[in-house]
ChimeraX commands (.cxc) that place a marker at each C-alpha (Angstrom):
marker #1 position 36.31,53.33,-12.13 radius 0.5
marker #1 position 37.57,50.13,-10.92 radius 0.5
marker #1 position 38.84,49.62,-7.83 radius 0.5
marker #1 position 43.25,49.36,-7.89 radius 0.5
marker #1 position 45.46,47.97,-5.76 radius 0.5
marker #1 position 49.13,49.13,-5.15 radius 0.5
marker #1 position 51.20,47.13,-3.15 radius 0.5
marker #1 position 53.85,48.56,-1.39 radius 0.5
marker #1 position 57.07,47.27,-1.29 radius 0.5
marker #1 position 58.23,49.57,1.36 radius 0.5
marker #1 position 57.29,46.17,3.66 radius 0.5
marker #1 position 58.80,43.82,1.28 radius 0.5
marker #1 position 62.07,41.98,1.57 radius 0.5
marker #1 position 64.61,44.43,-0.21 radius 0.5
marker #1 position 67.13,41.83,-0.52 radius 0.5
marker #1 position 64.71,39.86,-3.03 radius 0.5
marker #1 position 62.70,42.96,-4.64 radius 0.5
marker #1 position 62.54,41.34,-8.05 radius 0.5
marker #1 position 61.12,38.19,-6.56 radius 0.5
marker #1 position 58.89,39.89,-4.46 radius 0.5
marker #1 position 57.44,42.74,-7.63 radius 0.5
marker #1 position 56.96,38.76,-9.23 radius 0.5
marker #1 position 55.00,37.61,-5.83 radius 0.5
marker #1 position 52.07,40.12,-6.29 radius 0.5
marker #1 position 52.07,40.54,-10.36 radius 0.5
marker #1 position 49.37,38.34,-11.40 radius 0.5
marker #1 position 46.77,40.35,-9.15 radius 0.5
marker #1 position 48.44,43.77,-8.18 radius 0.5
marker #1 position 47.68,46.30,-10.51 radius 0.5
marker #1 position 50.55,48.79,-9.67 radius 0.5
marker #1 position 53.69,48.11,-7.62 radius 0.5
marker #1 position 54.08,51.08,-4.64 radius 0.5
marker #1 position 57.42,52.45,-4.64 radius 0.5
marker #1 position 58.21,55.04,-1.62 radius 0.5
marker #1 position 61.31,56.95,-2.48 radius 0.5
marker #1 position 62.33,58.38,0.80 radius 0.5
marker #1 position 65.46,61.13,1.58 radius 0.5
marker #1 position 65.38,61.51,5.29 radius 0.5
marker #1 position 65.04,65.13,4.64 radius 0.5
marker #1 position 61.30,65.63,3.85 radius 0.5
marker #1 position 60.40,62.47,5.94 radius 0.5
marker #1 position 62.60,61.14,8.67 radius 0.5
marker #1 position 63.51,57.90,6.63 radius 0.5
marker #1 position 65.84,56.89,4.04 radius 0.5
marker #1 position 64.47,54.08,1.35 radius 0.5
marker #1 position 65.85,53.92,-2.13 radius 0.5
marker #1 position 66.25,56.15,-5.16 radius 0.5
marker #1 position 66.37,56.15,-8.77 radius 0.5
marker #1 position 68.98,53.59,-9.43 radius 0.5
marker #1 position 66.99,50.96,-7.37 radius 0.5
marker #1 position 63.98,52.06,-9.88 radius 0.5
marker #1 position 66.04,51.79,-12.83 radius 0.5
marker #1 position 66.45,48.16,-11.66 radius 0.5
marker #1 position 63.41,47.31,-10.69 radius 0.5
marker #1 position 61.20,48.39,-13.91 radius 0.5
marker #1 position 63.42,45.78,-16.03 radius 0.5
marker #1 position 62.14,43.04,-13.32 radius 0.5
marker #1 position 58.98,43.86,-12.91 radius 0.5
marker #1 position 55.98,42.94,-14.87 radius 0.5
marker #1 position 53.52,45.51,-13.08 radius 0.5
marker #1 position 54.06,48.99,-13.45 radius 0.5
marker #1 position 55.52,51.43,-10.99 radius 0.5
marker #1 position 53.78,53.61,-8.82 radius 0.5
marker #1 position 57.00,55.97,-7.73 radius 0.5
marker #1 position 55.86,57.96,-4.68 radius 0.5
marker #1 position 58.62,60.74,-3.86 radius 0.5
marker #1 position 58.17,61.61,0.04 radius 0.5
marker #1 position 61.47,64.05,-0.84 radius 0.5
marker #1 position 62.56,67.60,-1.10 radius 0.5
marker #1 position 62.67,69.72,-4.13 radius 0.5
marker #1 position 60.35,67.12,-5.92 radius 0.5
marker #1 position 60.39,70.12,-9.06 radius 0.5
marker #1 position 64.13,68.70,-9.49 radius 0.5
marker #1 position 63.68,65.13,-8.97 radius 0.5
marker #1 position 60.36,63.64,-10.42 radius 0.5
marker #1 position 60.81,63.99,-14.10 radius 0.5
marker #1 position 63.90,61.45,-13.68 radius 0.5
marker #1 position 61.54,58.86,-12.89 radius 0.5
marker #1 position 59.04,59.58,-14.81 radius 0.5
marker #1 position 61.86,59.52,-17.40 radius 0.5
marker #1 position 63.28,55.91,-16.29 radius 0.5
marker #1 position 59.71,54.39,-17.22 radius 0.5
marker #1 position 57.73,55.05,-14.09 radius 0.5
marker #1 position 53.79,54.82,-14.85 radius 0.5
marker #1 position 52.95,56.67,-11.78 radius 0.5
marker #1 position 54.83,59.55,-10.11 radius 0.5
marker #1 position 53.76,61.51,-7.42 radius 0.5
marker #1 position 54.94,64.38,-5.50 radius 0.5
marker #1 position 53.95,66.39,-2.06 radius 0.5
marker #1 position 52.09,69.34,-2.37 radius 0.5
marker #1 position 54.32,70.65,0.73 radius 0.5
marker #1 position 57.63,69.92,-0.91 radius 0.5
marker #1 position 56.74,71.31,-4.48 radius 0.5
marker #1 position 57.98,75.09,-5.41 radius 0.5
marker #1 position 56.07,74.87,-8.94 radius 0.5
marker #1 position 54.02,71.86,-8.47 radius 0.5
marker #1 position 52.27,72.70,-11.83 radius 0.5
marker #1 position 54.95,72.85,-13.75 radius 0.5
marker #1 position 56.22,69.67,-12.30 radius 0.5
marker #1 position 52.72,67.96,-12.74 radius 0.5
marker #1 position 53.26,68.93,-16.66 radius 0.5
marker #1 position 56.85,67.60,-16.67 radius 0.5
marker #1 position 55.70,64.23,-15.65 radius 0.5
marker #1 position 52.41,64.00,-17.80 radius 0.5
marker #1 position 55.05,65.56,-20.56 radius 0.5
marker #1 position 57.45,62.62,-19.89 radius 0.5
marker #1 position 54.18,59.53,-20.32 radius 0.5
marker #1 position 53.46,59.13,-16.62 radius 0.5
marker #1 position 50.67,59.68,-14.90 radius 0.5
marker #1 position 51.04,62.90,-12.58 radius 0.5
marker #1 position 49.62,62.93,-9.12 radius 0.5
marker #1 position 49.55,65.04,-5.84 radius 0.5
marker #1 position 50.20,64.07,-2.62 radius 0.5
marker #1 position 48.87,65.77,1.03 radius 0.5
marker #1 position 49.46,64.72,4.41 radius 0.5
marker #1 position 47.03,64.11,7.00 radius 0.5
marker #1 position 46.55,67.19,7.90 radius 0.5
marker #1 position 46.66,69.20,4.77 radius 0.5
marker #1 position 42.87,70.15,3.38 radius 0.5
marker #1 position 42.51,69.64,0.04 radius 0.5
marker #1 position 40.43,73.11,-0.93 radius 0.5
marker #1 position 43.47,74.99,-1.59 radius 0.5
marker #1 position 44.35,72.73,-4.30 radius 0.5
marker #1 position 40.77,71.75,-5.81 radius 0.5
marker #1 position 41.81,74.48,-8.78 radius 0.5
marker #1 position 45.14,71.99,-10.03 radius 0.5
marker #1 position 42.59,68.89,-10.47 radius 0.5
marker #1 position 43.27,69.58,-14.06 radius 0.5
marker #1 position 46.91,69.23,-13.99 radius 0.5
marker #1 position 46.89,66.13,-12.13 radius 0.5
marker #1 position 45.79,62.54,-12.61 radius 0.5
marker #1 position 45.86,60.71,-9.24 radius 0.5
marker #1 position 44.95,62.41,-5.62 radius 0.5
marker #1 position 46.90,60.69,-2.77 radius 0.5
marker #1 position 45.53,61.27,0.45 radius 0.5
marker #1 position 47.78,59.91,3.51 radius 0.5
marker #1 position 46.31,58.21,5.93 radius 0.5
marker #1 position 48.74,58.08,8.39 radius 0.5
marker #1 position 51.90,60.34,8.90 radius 0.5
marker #1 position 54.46,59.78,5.63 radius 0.5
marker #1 position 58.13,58.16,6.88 radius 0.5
marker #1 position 57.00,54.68,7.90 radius 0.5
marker #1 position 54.92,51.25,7.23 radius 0.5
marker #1 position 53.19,49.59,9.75 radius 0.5
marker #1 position 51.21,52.35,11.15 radius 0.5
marker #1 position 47.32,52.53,12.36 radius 0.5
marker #1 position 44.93,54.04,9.65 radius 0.5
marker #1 position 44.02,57.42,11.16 radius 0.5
marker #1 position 40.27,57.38,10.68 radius 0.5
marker #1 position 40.24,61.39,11.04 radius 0.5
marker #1 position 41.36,61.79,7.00 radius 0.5
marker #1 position 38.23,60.13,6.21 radius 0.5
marker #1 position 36.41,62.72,6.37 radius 0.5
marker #1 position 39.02,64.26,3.99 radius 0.5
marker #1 position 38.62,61.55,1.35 radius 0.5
marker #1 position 35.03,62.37,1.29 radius 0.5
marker #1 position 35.51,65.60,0.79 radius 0.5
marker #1 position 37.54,65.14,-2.30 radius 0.5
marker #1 position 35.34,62.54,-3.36 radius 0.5
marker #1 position 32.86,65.05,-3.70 radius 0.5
marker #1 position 34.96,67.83,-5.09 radius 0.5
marker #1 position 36.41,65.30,-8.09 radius 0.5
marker #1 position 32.55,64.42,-9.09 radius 0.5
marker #1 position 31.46,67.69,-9.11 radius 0.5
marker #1 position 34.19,68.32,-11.72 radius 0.5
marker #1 position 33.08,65.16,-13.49 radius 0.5
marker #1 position 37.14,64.48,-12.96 radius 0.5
marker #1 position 38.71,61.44,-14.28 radius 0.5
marker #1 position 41.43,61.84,-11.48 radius 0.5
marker #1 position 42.02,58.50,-9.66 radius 0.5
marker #1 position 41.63,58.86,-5.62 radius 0.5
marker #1 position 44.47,57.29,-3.50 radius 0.5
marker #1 position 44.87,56.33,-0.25 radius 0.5
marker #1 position 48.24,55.21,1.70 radius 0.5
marker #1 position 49.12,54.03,5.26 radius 0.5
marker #1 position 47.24,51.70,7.22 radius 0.5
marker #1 position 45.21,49.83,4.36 radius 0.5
marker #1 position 44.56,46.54,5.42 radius 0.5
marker #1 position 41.71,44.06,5.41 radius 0.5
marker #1 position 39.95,45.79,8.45 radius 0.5
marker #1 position 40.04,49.72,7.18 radius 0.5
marker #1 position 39.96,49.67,3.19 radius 0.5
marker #1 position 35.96,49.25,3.34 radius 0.5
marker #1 position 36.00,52.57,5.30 radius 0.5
marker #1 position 38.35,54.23,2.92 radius 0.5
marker #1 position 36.45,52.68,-0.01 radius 0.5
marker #1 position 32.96,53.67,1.29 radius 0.5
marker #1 position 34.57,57.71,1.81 radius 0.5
marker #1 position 35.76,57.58,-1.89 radius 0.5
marker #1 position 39.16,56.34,-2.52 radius 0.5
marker #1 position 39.20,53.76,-5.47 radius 0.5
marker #1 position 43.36,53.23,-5.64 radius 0.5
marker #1 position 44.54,51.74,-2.18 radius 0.5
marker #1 position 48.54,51.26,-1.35 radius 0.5
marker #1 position 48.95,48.43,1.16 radius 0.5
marker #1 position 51.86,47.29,2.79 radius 0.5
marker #1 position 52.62,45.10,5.44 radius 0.5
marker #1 position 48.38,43.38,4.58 radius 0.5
marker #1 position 50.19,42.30,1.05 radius 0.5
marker #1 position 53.67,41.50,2.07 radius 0.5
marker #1 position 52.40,40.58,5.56 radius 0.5
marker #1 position 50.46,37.85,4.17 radius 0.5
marker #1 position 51.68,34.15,3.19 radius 0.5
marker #1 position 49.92,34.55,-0.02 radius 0.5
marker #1 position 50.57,38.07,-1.02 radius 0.5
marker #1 position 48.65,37.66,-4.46 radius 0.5
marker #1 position 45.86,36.33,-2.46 radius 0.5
marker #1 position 46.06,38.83,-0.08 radius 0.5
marker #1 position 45.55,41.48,-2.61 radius 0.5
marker #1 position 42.91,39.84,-4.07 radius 0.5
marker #1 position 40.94,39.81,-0.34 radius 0.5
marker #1 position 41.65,43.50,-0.44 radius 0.5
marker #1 position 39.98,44.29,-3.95 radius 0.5
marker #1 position 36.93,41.99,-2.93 radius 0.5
marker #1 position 36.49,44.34,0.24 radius 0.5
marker #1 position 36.66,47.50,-1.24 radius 0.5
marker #1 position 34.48,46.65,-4.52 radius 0.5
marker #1 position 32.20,45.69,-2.17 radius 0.5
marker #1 position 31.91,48.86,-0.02 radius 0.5
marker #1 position 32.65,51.56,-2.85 radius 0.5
marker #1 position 29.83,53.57,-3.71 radius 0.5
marker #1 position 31.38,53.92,-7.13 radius 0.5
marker #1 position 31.53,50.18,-7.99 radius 0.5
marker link #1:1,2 radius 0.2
marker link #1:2,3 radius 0.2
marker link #1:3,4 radius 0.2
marker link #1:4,5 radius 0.2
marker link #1:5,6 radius 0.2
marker link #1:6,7 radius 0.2
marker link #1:7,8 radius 0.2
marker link #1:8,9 radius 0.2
marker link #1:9,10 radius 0.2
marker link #1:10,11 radius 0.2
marker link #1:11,12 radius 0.2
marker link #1:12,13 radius 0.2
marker link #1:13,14 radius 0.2
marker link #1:14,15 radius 0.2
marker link #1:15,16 radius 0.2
marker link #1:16,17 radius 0.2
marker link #1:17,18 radius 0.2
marker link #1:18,19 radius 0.2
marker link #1:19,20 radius 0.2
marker link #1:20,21 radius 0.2
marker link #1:21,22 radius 0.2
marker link #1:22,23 radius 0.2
marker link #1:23,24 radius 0.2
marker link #1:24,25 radius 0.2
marker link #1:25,26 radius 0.2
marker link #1:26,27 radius 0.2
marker link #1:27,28 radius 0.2
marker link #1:28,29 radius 0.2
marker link #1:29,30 radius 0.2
marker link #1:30,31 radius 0.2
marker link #1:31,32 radius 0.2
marker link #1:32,33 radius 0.2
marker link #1:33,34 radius 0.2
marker link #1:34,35 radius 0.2
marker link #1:35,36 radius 0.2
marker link #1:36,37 radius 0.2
marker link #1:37,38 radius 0.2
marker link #1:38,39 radius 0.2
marker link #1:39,40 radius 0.2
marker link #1:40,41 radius 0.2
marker link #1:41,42 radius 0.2
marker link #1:42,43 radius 0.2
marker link #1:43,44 radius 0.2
marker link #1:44,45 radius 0.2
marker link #1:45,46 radius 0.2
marker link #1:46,47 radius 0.2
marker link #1:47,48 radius 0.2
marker link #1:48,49 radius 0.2
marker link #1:49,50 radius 0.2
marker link #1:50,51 radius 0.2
marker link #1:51,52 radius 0.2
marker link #1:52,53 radius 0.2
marker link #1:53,54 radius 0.2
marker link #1:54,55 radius 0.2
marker link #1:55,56 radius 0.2
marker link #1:56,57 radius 0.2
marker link #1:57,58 radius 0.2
marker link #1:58,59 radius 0.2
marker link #1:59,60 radius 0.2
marker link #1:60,61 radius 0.2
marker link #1:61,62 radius 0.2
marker link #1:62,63 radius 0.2
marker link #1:63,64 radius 0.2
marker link #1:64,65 radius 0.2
marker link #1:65,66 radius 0.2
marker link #1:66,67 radius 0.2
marker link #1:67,68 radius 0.2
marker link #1:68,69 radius 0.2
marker link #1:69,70 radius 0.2
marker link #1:70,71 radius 0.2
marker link #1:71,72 radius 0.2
marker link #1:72,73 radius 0.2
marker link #1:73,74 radius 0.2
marker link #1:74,75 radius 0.2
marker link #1:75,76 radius 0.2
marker link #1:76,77 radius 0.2
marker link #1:77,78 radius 0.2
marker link #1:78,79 radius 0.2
marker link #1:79,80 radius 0.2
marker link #1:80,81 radius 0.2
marker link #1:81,82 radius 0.2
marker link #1:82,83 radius 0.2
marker link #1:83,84 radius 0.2
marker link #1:84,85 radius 0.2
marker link #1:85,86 radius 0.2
marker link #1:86,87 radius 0.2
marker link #1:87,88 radius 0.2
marker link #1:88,89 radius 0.2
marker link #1:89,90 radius 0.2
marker link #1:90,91 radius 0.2
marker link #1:91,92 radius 0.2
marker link #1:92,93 radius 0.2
marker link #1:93,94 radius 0.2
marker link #1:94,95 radius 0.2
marker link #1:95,96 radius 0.2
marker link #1:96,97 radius 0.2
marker link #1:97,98 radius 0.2
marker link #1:98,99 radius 0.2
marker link #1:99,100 radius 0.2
marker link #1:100,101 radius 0.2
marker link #1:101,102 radius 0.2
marker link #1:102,103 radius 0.2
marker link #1:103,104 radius 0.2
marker link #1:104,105 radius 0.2
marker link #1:105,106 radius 0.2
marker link #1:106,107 radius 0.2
marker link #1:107,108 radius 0.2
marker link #1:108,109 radius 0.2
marker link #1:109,110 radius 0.2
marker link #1:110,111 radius 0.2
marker link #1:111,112 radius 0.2
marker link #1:112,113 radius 0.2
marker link #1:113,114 radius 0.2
marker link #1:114,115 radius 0.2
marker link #1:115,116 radius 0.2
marker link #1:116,117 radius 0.2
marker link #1:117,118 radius 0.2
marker link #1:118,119 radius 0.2
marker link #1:119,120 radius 0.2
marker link #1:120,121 radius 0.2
marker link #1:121,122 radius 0.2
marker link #1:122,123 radius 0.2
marker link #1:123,124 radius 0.2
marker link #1:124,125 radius 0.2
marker link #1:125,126 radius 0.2
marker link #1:126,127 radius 0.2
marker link #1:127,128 radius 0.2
marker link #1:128,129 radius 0.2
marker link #1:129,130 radius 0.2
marker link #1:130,131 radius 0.2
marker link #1:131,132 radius 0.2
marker link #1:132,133 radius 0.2
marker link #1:133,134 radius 0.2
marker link #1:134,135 radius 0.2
marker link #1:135,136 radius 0.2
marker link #1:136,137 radius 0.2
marker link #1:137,138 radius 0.2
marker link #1:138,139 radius 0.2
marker link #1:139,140 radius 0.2
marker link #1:140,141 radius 0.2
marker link #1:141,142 radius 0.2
marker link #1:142,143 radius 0.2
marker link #1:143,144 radius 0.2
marker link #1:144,145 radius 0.2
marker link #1:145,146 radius 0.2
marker link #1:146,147 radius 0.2
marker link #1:147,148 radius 0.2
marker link #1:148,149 radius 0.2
marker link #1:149,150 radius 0.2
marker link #1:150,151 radius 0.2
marker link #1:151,152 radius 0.2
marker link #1:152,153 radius 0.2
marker link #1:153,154 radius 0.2
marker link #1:154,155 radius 0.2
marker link #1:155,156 radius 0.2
marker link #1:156,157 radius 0.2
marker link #1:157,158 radius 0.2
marker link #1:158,159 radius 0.2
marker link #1:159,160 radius 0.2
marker link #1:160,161 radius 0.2
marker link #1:161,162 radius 0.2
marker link #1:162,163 radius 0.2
marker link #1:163,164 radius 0.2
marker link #1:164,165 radius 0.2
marker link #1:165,166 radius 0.2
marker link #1:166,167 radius 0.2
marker link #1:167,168 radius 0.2
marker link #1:168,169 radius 0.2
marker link #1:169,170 radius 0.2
marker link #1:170,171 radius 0.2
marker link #1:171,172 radius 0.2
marker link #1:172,173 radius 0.2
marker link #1:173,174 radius 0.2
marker link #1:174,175 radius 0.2
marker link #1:175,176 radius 0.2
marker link #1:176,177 radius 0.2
marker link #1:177,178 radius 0.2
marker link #1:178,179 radius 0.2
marker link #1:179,180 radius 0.2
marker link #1:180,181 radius 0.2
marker link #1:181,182 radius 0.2
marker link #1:182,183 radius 0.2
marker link #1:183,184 radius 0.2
marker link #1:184,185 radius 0.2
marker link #1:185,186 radius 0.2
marker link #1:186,187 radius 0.2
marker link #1:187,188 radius 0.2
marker link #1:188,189 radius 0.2
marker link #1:189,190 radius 0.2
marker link #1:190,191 radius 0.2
marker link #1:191,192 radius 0.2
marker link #1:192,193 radius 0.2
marker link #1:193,194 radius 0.2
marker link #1:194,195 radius 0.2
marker link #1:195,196 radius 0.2
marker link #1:196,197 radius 0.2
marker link #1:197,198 radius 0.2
marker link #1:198,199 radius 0.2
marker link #1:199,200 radius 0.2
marker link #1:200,201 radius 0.2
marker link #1:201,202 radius 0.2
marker link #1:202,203 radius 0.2
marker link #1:203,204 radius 0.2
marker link #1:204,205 radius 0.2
marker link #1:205,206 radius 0.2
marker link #1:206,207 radius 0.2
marker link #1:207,208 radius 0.2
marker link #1:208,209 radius 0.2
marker link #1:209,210 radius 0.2
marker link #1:210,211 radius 0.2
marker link #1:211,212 radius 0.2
marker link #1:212,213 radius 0.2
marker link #1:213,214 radius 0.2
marker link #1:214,215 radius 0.2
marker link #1:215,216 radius 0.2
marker link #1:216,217 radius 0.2
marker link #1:217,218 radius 0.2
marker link #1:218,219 radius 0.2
marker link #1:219,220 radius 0.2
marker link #1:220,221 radius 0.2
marker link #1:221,222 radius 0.2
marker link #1:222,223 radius 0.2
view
């Protein structure tokens, strides 16, 4: 599949969110939202009112990632609100099939999230109830941090598990993406990449994710 990027406004100006969702629209293809609780992750971001708000400014559809506890509850609200994207953690999910469902049920796409250092062969049998893999690639709480280069061996991995299945499930990576580690991430696998602070970092933070898709369509073995 093409290659997608997601920026993420978790490094955007909060005070100007609808102005910023209108500074990446005419190249992004999804907007990143990281709904944080300070329970799951030590941070606290913003929640389902602030999404409410945002999908009637926004042109580009939501990609609502929920680094929160008891996901199972939660999710289906924003997949609900309009969401096109909602994922939730493996780790924090008590039925994640049944939550996977709800949100497919409710017209978002359903994906899975693990943490660095979660392998992803205990969950190769719920490919089929998902539609996006998220892979972190650095610890999930806050922007700005290095790319750890140790999940891409992960991303390979999964790579190779989702072809195998001759899955249509998208492959996501999140942390670290900039302009100097996407081509690794693209050349392991991934083919949806959430960048922060190299998008909202940038003076031109259209342009910006423009550089980014260039990079990894031009690394990506699946290009």
């Amino acid at each position: 599949m093409a290659i997608q990027i997601s920026p993420s406004i978790l490094s955007a100006d909060f005070a100007h969110l609808a102005d910023e969702a209108a500074a990446v629209s005419p190249s992004a293809d999804w907007l990143h939202v990281d709904v944080m609780d300070n329970h799951f992750v030590p941070n606290l971001t913003l929640g389902l009112p602030i999404v409410e708000s945002l999908l009637k400014a926004a042109s580009t559809p939501l990609d609502c990632h929920l680094m929160i506890e008891d996901p199972d509850r939660w999710a289906p609200a924003y997949a609900e609100a309009g969401a096109g994207s909602v994922t939730i953690h493996a780790k924090a999910a008590g039925a994640p099939v049944r939550t996977l469902r709800e949100i497919r049920r409710l017209g978002a796409r359903a994906g899975l999230a693990l943490n660095p250092a979660e392998p992803v062969e205990p969950y190769e049998d719920l490919i089929g109830e998902m539609d996006m893999l998220l892979l972190m690639t650095v610890e999930p709480g806050f922007g700005g941090q290095r790319f750890l280069d140790m999940v891409l061996p992960k991303i390979r991995k999964a790579r190779e598990l989702l072809d195998t299945r001759q899955s249509s499930v998208w492959l996501q990576v999140d942390g670290g993406v900039s302009a100097e580690t996407i081509e690794r991430a693209a050349e392991a696998g991934a083919d949806v990449f959430v960048a922060g602070s190299a998008v909202y970092g940038a003076q031109d933070p259209a342009a910006a994710v423009d550089t980014l898709r260039s990079l990894a369509a031009k690394a990506s073995p699946l290009a």
